[in-house]
C-alpha positions, 0 to 999 in steps of 0.5 A, a space after each residue: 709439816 715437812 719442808 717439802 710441803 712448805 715449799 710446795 704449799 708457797 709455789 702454789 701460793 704464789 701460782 694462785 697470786 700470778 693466776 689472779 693477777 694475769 687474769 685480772 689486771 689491777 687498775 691501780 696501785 691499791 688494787 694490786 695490793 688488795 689482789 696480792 694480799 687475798 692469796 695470802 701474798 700480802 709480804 710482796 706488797 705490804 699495806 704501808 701507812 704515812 708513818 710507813 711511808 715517813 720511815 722509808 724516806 728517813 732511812 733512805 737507800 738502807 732501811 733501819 732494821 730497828 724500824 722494820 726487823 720485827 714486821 718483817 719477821 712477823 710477815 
């Protein structure tokens, strides 16, 4: 796919997650993940478990690569 279409097939991505979210306000936290992930948006918020959140409150204002570089790279 050239990079023009890649870019393209992202904006209309993120278009679709707007759409759903302006017309469909999540009641709570949980819910706005579930609606960023249906569009395929899920990177915005990602589904985070009590280990993730352990991890995040360790590494305090710097997140530590070694924990999350092969998750974010994996999307």
């Amino acid at each position: 796919m050239a990079e023009a279409d890649k870019n393209w097939a992202a904006e209309m991505t993120a278009l679709t997650t707007n759409n759903t979210l302006v017309n469909n306000l999540p009641k709570n936290e949980n819910e706005l993940i579930d609606k960023v992930h249906e569009p395929g948006c899920g990177d915005l918020f990602p589904y985070l478990s009590e280990k993730d959140y352990k991890l995040i409150a360790g590494d305090r204002e710097i997140p530590n690569h070694q924990h999350w570089g092969q998750r974010i790279a994996n999307g």
